[in-house]
VOGU-3710 file (C-alpha; in Angstrom, 3 decimals, decimal comma):
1> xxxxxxxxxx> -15,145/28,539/-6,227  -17,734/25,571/-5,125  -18,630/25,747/-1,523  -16,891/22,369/-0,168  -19,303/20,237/2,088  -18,595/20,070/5,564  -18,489/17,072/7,148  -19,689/15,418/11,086  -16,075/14,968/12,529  -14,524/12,054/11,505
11> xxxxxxxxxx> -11,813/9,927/13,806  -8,284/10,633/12,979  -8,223/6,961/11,944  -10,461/8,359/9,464  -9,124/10,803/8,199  -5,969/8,750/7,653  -7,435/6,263/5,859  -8,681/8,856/3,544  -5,481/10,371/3,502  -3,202/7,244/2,825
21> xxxxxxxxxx> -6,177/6,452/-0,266  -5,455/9,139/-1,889  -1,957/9,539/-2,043  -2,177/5,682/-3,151  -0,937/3,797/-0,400  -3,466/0,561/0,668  -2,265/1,226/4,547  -2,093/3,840/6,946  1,067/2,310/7,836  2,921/2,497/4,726
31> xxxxxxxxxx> 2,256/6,322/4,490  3,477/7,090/7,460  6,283/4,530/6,905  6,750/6,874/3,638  6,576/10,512/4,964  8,712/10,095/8,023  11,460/11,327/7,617  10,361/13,899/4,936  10,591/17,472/5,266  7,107/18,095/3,405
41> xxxxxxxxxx> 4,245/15,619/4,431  0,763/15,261/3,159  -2,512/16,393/5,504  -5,698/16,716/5,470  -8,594/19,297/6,898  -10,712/18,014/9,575  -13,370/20,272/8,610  -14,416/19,402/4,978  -11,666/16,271/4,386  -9,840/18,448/1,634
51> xxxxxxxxxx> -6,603/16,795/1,173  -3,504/19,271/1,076  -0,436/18,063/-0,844  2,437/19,796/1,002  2,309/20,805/4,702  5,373/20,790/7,321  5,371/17,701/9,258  4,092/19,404/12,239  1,142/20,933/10,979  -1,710/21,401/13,256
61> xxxxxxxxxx> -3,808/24,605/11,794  -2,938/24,883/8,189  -5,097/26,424/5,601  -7,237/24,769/3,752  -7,628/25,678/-0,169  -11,231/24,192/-0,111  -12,985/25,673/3,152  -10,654/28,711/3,991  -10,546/27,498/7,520  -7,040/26,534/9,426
71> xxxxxxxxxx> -7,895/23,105/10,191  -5,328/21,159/8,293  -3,215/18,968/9,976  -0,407/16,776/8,895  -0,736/13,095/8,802  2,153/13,240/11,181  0,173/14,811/13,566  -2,737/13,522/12,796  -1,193/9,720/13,806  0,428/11,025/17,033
81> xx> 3,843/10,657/15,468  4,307/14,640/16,112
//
């Protein structure tokens, strides 16, 4: 296991950007618009950026499989939607 490089705390508009990259959307918008109404969501860890495939829409200390730390958080939550 590499040790993932943390990062200086990015703004949640950040983050989503990064996010809505790469799960191939061109907007923040449009993934939102996408995960919704879904039951699993993408996120993202505030700590080192790792992006996490499947978290609960309301996910505010998940995990991370990169860091080890519980700083995931849904892009549901991280918008303010949740």
């Amino acid at each position: 296991m590499t040790t993932p490089t943390l990062t200086p705390k990015k703004s949640a508009q950040q983050l989503l950007t990064k996010l809505a990259a790469s799960e191939g959307f061109t907007a923040v918008v449009a993934l939102l618009e996408h995960f919704a109404t879904d039951s699993v969501v993408p996120g993202i860890c505030t700590t080192c950026e790792g992006v996490e495939s499947s978290c609960e829409p309301d996910a505010e200390a998940n995990m991370c499989s990169e860091c080890e730390t519980e700083t995931v958080q849904s892009c549901l939550v991280l918008a303010g939607v949740i």
